[in-house]
Chimera marker file (.cmm) of the C-alpha trace (Angstrom):
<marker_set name="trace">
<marker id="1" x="9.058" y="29.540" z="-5.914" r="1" g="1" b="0" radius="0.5"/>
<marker id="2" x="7.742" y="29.065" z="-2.347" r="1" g="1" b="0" radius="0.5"/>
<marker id="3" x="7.965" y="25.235" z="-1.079" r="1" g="1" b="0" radius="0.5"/>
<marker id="4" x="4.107" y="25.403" z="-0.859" r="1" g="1" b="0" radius="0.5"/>
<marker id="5" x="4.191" y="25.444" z="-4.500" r="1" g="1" b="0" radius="0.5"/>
<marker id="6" x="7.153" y="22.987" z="-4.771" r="1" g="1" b="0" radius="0.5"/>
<marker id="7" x="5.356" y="20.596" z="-2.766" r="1" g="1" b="0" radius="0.5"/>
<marker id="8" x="2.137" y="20.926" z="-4.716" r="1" g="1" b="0" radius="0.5"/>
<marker id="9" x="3.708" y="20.696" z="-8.121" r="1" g="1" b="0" radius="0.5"/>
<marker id="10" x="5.778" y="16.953" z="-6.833" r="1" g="1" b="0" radius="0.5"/>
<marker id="11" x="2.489" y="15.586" z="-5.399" r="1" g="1" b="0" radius="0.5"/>
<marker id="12" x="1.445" y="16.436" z="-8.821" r="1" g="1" b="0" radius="0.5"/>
<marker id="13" x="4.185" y="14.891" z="-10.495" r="1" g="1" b="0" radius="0.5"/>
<marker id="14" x="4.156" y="11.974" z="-8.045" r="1" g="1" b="0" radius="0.5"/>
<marker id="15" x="0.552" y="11.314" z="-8.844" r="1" g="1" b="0" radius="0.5"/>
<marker id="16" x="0.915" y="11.370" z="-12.607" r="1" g="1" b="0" radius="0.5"/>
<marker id="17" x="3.841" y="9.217" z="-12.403" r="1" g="1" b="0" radius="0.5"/>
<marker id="18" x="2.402" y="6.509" z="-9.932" r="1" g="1" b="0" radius="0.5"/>
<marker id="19" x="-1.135" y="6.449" z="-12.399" r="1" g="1" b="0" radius="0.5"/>
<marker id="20" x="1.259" y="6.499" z="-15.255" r="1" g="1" b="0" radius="0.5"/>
<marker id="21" x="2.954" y="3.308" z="-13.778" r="1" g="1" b="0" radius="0.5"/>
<marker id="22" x="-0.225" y="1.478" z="-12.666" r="1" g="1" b="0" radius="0.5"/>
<marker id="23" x="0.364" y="1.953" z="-9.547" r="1" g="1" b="0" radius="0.5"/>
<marker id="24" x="-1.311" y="3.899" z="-6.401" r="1" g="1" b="0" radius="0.5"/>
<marker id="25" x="-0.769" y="6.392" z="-4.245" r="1" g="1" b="0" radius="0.5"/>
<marker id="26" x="-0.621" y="5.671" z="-0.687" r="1" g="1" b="0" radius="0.5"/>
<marker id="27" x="-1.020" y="7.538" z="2.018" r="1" g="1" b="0" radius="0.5"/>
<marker id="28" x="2.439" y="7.029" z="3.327" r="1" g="1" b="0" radius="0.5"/>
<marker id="29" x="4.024" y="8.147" z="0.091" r="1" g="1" b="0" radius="0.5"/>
<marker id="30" x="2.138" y="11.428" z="0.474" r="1" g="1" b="0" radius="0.5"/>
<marker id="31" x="2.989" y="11.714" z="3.951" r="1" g="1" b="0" radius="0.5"/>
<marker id="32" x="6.722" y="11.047" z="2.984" r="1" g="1" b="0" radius="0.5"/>
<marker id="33" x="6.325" y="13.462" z="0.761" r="1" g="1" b="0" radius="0.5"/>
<marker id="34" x="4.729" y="16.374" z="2.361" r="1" g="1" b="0" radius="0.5"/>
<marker id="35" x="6.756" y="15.797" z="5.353" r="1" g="1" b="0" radius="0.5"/>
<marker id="36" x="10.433" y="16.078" z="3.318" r="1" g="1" b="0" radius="0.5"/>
<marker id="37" x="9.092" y="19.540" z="2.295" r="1" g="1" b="0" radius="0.5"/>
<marker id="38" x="8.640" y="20.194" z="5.999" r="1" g="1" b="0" radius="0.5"/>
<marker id="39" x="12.365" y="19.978" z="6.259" r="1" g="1" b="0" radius="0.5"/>
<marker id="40" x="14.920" y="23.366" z="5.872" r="1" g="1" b="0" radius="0.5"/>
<marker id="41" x="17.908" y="21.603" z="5.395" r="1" g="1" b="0" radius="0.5"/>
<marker id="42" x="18.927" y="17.802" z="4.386" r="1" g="1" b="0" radius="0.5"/>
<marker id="43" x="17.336" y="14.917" z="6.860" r="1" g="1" b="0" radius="0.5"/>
<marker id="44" x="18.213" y="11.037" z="7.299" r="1" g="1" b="0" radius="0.5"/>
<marker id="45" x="15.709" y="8.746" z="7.582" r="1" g="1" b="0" radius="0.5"/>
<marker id="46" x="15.834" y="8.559" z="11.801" r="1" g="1" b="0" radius="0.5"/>
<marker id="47" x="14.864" y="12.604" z="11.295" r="1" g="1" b="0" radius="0.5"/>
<marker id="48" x="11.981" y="11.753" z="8.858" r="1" g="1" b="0" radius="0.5"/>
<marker id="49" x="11.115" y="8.836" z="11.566" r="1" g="1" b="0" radius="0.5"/>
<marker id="50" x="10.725" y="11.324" z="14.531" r="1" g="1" b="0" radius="0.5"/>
<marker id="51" x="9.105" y="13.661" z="12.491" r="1" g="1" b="0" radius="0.5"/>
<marker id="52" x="6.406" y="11.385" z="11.151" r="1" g="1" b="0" radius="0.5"/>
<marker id="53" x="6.044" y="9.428" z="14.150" r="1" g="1" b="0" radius="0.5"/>
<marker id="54" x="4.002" y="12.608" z="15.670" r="1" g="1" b="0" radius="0.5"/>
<marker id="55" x="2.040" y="13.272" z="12.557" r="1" g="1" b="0" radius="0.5"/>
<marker id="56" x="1.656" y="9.405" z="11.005" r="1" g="1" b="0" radius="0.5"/>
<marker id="57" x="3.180" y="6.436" z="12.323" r="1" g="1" b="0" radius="0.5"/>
<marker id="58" x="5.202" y="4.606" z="9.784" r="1" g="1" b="0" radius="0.5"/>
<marker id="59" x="7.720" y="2.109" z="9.668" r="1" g="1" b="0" radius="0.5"/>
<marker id="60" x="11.637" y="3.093" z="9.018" r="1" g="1" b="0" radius="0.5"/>
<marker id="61" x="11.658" y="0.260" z="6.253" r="1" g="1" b="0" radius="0.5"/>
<marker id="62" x="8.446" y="1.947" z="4.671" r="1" g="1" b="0" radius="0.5"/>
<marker id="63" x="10.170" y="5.263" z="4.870" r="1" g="1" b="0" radius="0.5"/>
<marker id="64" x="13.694" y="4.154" z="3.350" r="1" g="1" b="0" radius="0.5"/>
<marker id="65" x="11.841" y="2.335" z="0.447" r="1" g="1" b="0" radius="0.5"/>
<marker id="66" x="9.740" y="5.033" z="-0.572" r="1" g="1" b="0" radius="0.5"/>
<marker id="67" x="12.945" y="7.930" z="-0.237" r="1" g="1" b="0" radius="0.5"/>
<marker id="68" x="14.704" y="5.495" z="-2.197" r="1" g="1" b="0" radius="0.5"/>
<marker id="69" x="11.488" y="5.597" z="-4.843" r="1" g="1" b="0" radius="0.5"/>
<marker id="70" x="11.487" y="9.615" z="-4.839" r="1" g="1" b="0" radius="0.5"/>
<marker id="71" x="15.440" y="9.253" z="-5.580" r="1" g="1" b="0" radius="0.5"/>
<marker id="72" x="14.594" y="6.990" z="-8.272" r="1" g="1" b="0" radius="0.5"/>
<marker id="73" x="12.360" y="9.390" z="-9.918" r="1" g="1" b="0" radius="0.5"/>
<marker id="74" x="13.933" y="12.570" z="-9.179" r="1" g="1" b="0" radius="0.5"/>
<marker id="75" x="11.916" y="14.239" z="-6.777" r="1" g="1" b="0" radius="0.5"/>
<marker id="76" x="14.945" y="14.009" z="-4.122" r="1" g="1" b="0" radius="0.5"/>
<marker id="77" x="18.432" y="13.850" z="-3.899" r="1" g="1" b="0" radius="0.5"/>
<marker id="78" x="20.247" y="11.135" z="-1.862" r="1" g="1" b="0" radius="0.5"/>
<marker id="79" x="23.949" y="11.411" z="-0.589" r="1" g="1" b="0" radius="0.5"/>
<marker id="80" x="25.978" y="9.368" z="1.568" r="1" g="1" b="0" radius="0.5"/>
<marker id="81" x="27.373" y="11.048" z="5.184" r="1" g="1" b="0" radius="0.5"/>
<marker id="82" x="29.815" y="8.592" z="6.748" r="1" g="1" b="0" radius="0.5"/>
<marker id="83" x="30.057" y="5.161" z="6.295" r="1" g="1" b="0" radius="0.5"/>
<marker id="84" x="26.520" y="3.245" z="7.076" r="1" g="1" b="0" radius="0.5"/>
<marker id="85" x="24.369" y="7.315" z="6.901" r="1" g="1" b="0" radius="0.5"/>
<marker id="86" x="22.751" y="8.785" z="4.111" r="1" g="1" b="0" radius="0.5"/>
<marker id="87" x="20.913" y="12.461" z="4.000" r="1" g="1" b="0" radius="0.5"/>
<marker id="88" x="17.957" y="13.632" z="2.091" r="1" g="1" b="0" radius="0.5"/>
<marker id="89" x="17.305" y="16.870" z="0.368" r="1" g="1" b="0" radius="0.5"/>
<marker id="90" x="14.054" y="17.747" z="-2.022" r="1" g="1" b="0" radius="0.5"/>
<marker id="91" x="15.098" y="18.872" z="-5.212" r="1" g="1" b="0" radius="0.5"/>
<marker id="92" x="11.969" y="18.727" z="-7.348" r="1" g="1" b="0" radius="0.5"/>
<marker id="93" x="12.318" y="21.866" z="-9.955" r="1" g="1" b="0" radius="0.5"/>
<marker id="94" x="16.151" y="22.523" z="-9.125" r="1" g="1" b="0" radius="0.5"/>
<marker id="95" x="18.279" y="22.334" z="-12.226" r="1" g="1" b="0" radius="0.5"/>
<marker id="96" x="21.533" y="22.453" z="-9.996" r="1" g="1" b="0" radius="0.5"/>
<marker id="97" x="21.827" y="21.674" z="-6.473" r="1" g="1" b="0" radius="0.5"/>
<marker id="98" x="25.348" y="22.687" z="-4.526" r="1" g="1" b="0" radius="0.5"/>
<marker id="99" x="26.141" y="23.190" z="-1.060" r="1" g="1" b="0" radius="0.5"/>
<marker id="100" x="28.962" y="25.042" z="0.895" r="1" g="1" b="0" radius="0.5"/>
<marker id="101" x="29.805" y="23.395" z="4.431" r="1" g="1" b="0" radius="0.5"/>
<marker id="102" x="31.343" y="24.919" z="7.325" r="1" g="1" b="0" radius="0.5"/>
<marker id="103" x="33.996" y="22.113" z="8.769" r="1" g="1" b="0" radius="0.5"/>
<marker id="104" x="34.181" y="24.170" z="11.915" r="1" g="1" b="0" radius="0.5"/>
<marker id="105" x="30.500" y="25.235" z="12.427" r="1" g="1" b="0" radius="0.5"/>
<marker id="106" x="28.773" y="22.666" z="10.417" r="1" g="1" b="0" radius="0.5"/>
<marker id="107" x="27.011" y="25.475" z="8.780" r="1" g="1" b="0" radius="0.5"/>
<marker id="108" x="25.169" y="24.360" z="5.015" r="1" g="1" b="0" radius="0.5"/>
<marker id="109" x="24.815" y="27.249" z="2.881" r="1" g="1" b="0" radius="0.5"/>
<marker id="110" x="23.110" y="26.230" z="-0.737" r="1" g="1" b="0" radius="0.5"/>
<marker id="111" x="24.645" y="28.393" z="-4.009" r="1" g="1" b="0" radius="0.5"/>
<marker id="112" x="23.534" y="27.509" z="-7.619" r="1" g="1" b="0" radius="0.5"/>
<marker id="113" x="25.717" y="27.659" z="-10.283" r="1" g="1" b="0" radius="0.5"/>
<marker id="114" x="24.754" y="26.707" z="-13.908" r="1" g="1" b="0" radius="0.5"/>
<marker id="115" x="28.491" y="26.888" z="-15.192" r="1" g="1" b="0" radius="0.5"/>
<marker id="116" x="28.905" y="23.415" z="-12.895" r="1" g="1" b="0" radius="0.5"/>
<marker id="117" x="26.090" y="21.526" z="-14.336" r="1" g="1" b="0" radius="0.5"/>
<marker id="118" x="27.343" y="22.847" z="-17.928" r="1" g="1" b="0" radius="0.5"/>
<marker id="119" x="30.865" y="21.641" z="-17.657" r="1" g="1" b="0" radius="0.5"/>
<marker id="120" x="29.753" y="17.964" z="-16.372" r="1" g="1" b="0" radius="0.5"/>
<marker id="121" x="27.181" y="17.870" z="-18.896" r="1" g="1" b="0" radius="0.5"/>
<marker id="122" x="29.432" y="18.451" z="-21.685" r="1" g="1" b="0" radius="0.5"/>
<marker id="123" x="32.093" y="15.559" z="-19.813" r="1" g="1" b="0" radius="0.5"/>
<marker id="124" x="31.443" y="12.255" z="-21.085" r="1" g="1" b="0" radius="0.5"/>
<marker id="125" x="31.618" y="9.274" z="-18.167" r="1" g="1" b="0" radius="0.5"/>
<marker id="126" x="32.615" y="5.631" z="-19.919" r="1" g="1" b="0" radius="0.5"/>
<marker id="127" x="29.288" y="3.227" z="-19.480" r="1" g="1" b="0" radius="0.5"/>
<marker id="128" x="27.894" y="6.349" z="-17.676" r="1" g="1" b="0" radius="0.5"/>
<marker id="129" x="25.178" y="9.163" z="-18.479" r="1" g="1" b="0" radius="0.5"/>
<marker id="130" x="24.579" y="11.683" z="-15.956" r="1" g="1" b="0" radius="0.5"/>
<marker id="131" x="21.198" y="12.877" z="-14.947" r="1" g="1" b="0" radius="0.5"/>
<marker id="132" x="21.578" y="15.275" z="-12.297" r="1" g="1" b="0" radius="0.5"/>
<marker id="133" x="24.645" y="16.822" z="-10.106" r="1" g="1" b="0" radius="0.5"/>
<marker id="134" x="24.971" y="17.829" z="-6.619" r="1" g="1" b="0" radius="0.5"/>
<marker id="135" x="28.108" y="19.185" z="-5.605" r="1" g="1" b="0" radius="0.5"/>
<marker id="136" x="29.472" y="19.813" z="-1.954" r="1" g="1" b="0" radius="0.5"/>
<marker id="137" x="32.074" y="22.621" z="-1.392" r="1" g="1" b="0" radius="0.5"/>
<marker id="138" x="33.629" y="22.058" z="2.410" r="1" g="1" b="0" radius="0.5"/>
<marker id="139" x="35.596" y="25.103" z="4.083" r="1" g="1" b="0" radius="0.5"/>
<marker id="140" x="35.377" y="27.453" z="6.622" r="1" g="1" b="0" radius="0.5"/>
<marker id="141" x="32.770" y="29.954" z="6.617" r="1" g="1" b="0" radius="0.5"/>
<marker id="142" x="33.210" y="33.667" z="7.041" r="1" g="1" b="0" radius="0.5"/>
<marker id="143" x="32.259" y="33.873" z="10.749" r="1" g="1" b="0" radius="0.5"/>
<marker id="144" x="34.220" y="31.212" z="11.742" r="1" g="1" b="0" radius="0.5"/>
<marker id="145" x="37.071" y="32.153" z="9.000" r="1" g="1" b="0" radius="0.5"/>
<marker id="146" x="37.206" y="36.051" z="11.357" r="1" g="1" b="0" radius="0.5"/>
<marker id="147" x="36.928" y="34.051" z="14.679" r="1" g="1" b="0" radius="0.5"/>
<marker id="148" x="39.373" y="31.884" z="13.880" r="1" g="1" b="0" radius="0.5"/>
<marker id="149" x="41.561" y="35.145" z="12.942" r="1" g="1" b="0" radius="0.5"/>
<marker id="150" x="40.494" y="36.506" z="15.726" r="1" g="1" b="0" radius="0.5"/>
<marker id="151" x="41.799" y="33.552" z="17.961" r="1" g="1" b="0" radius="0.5"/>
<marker id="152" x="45.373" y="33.553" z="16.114" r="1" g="1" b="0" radius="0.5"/>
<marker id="153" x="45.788" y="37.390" z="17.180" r="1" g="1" b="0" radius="0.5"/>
<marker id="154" x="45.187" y="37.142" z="20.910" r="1" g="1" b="0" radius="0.5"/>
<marker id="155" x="47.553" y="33.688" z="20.985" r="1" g="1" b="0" radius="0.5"/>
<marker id="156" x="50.253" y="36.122" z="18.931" r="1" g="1" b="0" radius="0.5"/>
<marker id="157" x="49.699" y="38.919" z="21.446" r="1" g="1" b="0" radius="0.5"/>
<marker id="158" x="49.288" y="36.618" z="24.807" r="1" g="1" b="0" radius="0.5"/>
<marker id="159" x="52.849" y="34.654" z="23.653" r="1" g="1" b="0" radius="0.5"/>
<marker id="160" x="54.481" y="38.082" z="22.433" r="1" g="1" b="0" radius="0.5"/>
<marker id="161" x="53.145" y="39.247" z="26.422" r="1" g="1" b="0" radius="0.5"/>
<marker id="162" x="54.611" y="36.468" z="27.789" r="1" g="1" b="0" radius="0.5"/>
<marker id="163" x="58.198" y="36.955" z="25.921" r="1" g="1" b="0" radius="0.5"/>
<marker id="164" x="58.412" y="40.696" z="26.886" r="1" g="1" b="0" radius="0.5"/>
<marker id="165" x="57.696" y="39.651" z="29.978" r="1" g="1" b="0" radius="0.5"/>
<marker id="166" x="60.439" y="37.279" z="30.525" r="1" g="1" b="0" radius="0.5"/>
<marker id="167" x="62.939" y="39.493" z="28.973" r="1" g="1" b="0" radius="0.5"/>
<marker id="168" x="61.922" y="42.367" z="31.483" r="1" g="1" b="0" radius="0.5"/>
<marker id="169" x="62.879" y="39.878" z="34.466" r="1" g="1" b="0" radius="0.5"/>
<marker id="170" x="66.053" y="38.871" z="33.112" r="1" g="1" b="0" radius="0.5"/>
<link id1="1" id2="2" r="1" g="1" b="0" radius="0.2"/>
<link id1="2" id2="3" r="1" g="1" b="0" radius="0.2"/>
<link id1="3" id2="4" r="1" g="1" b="0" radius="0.2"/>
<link id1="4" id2="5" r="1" g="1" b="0" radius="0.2"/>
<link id1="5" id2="6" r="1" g="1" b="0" radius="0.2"/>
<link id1="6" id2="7" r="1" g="1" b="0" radius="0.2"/>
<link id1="7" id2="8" r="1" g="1" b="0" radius="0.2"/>
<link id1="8" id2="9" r="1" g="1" b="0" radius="0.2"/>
<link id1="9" id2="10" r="1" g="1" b="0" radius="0.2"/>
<link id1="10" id2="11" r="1" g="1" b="0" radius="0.2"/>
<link id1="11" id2="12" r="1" g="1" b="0" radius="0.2"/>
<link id1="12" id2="13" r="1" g="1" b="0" radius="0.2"/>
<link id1="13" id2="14" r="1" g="1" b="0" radius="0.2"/>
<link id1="14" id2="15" r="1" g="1" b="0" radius="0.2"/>
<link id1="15" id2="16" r="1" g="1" b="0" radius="0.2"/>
<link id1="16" id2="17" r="1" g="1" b="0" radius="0.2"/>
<link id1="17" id2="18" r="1" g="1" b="0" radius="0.2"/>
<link id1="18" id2="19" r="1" g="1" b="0" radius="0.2"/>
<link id1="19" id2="20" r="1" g="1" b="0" radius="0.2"/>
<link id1="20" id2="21" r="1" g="1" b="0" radius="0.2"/>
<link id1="21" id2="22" r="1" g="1" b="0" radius="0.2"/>
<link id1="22" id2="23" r="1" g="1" b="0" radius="0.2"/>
<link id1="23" id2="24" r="1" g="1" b="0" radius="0.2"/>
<link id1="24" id2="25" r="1" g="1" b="0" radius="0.2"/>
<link id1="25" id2="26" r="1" g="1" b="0" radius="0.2"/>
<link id1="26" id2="27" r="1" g="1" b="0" radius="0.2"/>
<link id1="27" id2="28" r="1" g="1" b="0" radius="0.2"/>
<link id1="28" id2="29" r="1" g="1" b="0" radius="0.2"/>
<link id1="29" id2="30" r="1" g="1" b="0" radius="0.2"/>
<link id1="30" id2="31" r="1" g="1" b="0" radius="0.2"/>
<link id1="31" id2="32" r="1" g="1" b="0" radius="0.2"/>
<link id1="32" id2="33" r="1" g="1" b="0" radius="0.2"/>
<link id1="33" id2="34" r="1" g="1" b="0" radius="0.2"/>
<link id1="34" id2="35" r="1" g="1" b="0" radius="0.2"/>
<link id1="35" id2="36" r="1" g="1" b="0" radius="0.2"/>
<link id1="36" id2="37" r="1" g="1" b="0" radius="0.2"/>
<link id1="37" id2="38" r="1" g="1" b="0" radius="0.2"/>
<link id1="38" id2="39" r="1" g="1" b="0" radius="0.2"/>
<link id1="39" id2="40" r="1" g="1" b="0" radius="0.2"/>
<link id1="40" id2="41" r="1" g="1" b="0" radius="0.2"/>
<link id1="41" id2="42" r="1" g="1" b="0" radius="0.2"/>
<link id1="42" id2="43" r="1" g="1" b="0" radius="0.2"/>
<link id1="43" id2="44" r="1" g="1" b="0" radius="0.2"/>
<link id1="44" id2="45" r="1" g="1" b="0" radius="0.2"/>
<link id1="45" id2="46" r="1" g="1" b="0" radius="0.2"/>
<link id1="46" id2="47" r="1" g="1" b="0" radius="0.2"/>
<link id1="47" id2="48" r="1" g="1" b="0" radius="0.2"/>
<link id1="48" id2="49" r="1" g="1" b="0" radius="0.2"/>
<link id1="49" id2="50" r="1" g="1" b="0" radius="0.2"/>
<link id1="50" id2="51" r="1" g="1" b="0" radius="0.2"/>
<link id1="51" id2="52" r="1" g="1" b="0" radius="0.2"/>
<link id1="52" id2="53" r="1" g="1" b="0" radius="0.2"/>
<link id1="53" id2="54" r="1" g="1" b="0" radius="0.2"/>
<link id1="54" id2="55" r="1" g="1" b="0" radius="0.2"/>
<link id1="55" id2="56" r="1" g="1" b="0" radius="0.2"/>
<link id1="56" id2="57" r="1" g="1" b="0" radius="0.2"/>
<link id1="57" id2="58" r="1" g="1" b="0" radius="0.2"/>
<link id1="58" id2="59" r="1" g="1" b="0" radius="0.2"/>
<link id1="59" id2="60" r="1" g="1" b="0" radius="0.2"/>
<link id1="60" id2="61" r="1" g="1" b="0" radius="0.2"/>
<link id1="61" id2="62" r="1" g="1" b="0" radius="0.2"/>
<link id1="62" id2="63" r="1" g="1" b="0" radius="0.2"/>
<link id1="63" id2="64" r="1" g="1" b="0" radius="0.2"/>
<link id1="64" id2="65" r="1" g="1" b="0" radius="0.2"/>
<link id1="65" id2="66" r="1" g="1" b="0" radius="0.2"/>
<link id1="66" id2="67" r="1" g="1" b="0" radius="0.2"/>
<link id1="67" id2="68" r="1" g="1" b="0" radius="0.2"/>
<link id1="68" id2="69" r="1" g="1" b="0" radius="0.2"/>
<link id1="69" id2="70" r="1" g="1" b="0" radius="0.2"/>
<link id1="70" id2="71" r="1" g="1" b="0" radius="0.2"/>
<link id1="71" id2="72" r="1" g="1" b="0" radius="0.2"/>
<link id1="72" id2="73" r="1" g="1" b="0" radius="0.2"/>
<link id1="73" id2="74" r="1" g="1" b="0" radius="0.2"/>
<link id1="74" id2="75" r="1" g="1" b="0" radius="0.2"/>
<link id1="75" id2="76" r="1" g="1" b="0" radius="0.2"/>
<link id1="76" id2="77" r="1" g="1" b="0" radius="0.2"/>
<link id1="77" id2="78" r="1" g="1" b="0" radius="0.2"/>
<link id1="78" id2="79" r="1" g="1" b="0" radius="0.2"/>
<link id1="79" id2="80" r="1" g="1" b="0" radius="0.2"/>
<link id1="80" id2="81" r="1" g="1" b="0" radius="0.2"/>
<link id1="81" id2="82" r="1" g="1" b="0" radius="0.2"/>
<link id1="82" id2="83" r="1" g="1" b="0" radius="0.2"/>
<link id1="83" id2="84" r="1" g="1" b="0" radius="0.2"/>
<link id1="84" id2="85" r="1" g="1" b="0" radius="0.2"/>
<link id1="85" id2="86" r="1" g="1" b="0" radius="0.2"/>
<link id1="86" id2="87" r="1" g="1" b="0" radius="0.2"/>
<link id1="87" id2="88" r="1" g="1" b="0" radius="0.2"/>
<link id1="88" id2="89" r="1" g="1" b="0" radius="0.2"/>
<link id1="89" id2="90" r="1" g="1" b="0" radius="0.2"/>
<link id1="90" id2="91" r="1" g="1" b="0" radius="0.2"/>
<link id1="91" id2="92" r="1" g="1" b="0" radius="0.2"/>
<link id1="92" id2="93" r="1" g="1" b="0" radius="0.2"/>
<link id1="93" id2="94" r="1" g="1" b="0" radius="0.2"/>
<link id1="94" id2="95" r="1" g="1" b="0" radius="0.2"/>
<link id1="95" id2="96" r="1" g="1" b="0" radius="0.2"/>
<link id1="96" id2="97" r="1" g="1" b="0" radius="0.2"/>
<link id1="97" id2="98" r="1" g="1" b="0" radius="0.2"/>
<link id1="98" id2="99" r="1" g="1" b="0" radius="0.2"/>
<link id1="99" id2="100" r="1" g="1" b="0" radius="0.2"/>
<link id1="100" id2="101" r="1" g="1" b="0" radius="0.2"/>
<link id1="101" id2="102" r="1" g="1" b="0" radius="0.2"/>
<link id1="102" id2="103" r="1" g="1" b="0" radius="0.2"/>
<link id1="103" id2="104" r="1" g="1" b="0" radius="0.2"/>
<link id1="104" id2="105" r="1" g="1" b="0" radius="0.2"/>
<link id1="105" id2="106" r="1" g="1" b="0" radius="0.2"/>
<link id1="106" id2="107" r="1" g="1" b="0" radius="0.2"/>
<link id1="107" id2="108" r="1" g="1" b="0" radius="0.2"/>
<link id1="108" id2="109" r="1" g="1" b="0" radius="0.2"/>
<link id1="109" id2="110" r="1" g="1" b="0" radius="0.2"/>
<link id1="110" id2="111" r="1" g="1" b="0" radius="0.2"/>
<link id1="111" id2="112" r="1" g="1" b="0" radius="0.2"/>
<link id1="112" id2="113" r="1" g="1" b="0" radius="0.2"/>
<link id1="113" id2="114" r="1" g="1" b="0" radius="0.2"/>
<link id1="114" id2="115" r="1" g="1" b="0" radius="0.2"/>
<link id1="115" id2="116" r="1" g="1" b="0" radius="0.2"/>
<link id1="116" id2="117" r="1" g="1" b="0" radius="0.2"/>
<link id1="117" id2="118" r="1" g="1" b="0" radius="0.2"/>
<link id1="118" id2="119" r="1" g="1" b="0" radius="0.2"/>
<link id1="119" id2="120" r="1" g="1" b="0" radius="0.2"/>
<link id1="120" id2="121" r="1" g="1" b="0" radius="0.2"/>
<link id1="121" id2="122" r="1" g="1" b="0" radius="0.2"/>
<link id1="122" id2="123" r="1" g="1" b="0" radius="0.2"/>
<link id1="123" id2="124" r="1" g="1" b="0" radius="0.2"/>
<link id1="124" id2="125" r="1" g="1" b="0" radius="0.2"/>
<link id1="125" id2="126" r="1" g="1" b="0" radius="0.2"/>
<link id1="126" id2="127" r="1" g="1" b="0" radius="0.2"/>
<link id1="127" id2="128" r="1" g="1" b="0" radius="0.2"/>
<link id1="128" id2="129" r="1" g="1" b="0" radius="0.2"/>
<link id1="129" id2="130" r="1" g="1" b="0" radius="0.2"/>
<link id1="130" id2="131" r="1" g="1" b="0" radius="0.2"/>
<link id1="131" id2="132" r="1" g="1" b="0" radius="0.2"/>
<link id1="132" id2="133" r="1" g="1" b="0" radius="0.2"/>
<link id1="133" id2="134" r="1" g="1" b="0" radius="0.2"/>
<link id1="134" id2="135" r="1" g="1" b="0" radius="0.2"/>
<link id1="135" id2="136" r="1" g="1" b="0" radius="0.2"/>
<link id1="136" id2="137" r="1" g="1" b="0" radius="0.2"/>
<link id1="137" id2="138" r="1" g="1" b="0" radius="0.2"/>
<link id1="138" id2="139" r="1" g="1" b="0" radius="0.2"/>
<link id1="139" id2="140" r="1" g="1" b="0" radius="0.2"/>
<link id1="140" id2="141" r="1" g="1" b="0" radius="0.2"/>
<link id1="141" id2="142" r="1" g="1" b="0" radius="0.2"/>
<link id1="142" id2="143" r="1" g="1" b="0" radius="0.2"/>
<link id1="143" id2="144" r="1" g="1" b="0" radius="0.2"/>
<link id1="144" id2="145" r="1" g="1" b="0" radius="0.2"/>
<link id1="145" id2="146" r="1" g="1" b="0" radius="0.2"/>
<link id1="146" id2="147" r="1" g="1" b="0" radius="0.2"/>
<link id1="147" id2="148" r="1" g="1" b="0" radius="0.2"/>
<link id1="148" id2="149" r="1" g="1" b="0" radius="0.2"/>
<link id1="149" id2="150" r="1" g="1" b="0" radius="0.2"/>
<link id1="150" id2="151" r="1" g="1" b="0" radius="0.2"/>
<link id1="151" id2="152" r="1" g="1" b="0" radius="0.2"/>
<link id1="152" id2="153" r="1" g="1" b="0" radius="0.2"/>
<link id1="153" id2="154" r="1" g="1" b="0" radius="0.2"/>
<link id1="154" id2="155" r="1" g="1" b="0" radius="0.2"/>
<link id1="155" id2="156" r="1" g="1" b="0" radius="0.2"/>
<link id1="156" id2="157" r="1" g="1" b="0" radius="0.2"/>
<link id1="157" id2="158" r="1" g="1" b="0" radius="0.2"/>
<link id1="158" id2="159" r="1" g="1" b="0" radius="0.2"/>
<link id1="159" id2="160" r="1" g="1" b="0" radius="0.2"/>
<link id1="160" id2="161" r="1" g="1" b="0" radius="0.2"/>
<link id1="161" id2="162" r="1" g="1" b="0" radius="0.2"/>
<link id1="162" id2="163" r="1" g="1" b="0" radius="0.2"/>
<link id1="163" id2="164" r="1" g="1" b="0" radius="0.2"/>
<link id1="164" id2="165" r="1" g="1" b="0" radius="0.2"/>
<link id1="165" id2="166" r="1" g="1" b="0" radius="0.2"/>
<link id1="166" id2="167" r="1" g="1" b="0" radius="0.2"/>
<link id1="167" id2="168" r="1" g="1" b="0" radius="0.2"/>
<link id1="168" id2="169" r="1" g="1" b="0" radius="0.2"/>
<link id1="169" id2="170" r="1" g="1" b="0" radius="0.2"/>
</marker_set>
């Protein structure tokens, strides 16, 4: 499905949720909205700040609350990064959502796997149901896995060098 579409079908569901509730869309949930579909990879809310502060101005408390809303009603997923930082990722129409991360590179590479979501479903969580999962893999990733390789070899060769060379000039 193209994000085009994804977006269109969440404004859909947003709107049908908000009437549902009595409440009203606003143009800054839309423009929330529209503008976390701009995004390729997870965002924080400084990165949806700067984004939106060249298309419409709106405040970083606005823009928290209404994330936190889209959480809420599963149109995003929110995860914490460090200790006061948390990253956004639409997930509107994703029955799993799982990332591999490059430690060296910083790389994210997105997988799905079904057989993840099916063995926590079937796990049962005391005074806990779960909804949805997310699940973040961290490693090295294949380009940095051969350069790292590659960087082992030449310190094997450059200290085998250097004790052939020492034995020559004994």
């Amino acid at each position: 499905m193209k994000d085009s579409d994804k977006l269109t079908q969440a404004l859909e569901f947003l709107t049908g949720y908000i009437r549902m509730k009595g409440q009203r869309m606003t143009p800054e949930r839309k423009a929330v909205l529209e503008a976390a579909y701009t995004f390729d990879t997870p965002f924080t809310v400084t990165l949806m700040k700067e984004y939106l502060d060249k298309v419409y101005p709106i405040s970083r408390q606005t823009i928290h609350n209404t994330l936190d809303f889209f959480f809420k009603i599963g149109l995003i997923l929110k995860r914490p990064i460090g200790s006061r930082t948390v990253e956004y990722e639409t997930c509107f129409m994703t029955q799993t959502h799982h990332h591999l991360v490059c430690k060296t590179c910083g790389q994210l590479f997105e997988f799905r796997d079904a057989s993840i979501e099916q063995f926590l479903q079937q796990k049962r969580y005391k005074r806990f149901k779960m909804t949805d999962c997310a699940v973040v893999i961290y490693g090295t990733c294949h380009k940095c896995q051969s350069r790292l390789n590659r960087d082992k070899r030449k310190q094997r060769q450059r200290a085998t060098t250097k004790i052939t060379k020492q034995n020559k000039n004994r």
